[in-house]
C-alpha positions as CSV (number, residue, x, y, z in Angstrom):
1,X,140.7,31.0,79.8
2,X,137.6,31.6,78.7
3,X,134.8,28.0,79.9
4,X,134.1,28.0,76.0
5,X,137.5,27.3,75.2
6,X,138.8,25.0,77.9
7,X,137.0,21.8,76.3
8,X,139.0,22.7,72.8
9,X,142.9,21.6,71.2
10,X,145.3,24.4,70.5
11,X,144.6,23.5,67.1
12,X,140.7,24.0,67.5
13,X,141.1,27.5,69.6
14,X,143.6,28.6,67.3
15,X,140.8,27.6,64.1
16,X,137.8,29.2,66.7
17,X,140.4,32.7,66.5
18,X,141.8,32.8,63.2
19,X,139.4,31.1,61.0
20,X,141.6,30.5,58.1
21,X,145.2,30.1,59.4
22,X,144.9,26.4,60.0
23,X,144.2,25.8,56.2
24,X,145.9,27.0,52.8
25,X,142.5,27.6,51.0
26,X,141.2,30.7,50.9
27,X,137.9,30.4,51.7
28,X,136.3,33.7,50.7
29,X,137.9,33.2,46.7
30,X,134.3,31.2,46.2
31,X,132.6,34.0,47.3
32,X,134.0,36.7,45.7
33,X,135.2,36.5,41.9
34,X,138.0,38.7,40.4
35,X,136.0,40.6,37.4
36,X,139.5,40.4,35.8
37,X,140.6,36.9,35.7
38,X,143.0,35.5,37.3
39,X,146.6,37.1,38.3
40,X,148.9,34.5,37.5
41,X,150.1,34.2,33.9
42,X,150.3,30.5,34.9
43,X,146.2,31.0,35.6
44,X,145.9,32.7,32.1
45,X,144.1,29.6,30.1
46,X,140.9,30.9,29.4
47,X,142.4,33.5,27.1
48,X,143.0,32.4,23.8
49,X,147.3,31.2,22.6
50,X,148.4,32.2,20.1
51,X,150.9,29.7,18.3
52,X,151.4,31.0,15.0
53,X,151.5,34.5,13.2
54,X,148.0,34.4,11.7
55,X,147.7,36.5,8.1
56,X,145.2,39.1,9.2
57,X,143.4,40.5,5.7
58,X,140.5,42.7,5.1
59,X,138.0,39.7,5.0
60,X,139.3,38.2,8.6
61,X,138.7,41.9,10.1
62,X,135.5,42.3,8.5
63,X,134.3,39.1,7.6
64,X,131.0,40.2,6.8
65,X,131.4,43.9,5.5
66,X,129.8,43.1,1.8
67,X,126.8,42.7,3.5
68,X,126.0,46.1,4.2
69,X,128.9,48.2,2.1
70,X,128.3,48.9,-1.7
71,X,130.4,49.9,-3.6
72,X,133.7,50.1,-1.7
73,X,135.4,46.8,-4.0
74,X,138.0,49.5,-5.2
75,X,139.4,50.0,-1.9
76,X,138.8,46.7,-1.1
77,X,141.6,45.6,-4.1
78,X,143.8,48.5,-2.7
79,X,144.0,46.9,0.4
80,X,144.5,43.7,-0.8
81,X,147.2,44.9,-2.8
82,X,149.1,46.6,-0.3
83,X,149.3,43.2,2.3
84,X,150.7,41.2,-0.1
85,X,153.1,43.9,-1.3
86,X,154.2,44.3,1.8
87,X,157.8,45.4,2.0
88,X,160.4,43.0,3.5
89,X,163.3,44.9,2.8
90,X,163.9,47.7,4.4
91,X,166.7,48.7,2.2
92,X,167.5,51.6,0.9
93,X,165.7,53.6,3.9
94,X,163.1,55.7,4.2
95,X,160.9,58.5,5.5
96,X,157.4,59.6,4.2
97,X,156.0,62.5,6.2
98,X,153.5,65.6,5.3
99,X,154.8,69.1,4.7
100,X,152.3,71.6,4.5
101,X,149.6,69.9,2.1
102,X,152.3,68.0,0.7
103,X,153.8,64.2,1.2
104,X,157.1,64.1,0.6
105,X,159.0,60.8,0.6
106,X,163.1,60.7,1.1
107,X,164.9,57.4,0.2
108,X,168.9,57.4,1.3
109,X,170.5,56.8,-1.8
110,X,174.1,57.7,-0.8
111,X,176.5,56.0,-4.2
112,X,173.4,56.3,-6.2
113,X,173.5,59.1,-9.2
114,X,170.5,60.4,-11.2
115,X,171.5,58.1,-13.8
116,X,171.7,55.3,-11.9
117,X,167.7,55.9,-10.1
118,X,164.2,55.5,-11.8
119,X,161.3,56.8,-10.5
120,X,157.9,55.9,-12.6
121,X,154.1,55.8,-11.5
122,X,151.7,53.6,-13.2
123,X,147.9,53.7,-12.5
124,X,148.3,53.7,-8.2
125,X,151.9,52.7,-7.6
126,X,155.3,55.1,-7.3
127,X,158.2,52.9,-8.0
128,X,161.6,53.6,-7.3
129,X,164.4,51.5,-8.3
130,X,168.0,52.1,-8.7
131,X,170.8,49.8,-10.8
132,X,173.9,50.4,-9.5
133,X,177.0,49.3,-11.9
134,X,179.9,48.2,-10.7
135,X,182.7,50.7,-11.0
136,X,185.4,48.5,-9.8
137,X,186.2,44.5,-10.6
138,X,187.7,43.2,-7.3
139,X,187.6,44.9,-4.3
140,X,190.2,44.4,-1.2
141,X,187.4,45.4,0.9
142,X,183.2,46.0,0.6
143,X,181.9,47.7,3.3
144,X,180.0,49.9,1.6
145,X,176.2,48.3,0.3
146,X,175.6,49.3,-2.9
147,X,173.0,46.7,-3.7
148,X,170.3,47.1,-6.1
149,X,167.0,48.4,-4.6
150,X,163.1,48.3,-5.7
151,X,160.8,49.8,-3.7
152,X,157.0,50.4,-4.3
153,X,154.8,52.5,-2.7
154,X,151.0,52.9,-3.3
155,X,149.4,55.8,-3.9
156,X,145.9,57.2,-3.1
157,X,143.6,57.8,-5.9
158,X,144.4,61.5,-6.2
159,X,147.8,61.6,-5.3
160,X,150.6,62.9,-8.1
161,X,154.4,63.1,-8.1
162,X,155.2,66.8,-8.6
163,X,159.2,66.7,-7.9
164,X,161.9,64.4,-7.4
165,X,165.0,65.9,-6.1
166,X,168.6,64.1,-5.7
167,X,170.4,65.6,-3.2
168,X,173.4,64.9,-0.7
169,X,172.6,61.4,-1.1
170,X,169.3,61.8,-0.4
171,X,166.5,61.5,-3.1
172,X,162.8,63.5,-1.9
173,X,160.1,63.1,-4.2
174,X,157.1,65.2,-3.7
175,X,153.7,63.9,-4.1
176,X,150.6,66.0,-3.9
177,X,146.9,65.7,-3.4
178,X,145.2,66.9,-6.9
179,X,141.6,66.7,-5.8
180,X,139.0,67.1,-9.0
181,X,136.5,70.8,-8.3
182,X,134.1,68.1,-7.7
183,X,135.6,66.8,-4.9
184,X,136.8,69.6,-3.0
185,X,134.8,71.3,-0.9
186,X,132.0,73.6,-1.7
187,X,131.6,77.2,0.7
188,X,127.9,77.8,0.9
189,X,126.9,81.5,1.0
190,X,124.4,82.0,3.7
191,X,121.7,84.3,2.8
């Protein structure tokens, strides 16, 4: 054994080799920080809890966007209008995707006939509703939902309804993007 080490406890030699096997703190942790936080969820208090669903709307996202925009308070009410129209139902069921430079927006309507389905648009909104009447007075046995249905969807400014088609239980009503000459795009000749 080396003369150093004869003078020293188990304990001490063992601390003199291994530096940090005779305690459970880490000493290098208050040398070198993690950049990102700590690993333990249990560890996770300096990020902020979230205890309740918060309503997010356009003024908590930008609080201060009137400062500096001008002249966007149209969109503004469109986007107020659509969160607090937002649908909770989500029956009957529904697609909207893009076809060519078309929307086109299926509802399942399966029991539902033409006479029994509305579709109207007034100023930005498509509304499709359908009143279905009963065609029996007591059933055995309902397994079938025929429920009356409203659903409204808003449109953008230059969006129209072209068609609505009812079809194998399935209504598609294509909407299209009617933009003013102003608006479209101008080719500039190059000289």
């Amino acid at each position: 054994m080396s003369p150093l080490l004869t003078n020293l406890s188990s304990k001490e030699i063992k601390m003199a080799i291994m530096p940090n096997s005779g305690s459970n703190k880490d000493n290098h942790l208050d040398r070198y920080t993690d950049p990102f936080g700590p690993k333990s969820p249990k560890e996770w208090g300096h990020y902020p809890k979230i205890t309740k669903s918060e309503v997010v709307t356009i003024n908590s996202l930008f609080p201060q966007f009137n400062r500096w925009a001008i002249g966007f308070d149209d969109l503004f009410d469109t986007f107020n209008t659509v969160s607090q129209a937002t649908k909770t139902s989500g029956y009957p069921p529904y697609n909207i995707f893009k076809y060519r430079d078309n929307y086109v927006l299926e509802v399942a309507v399966a029991g539902f006939g033409r006479e029994d389905i509305t579709v109207t648009v007034k100023e930005l909104t498509l509304t499709v509703e359908g009143v279905k009447l009963p065609s029996v007075d007591e059933y055995v046995h309902k397994g079938i939902a025929n429920r009356d249905f409203k659903q409204e969807f808003v449109l953008a400014e230059y969006v129209v309804v072209k068609e609505a088609e009812l079809k194998d239980g399935m209504l598609r009503i294509t909407l299209e993007q009617e933009l003013p000459e102003e608006k479209k795009p101008k080719v500039i000749k190059i000289a």
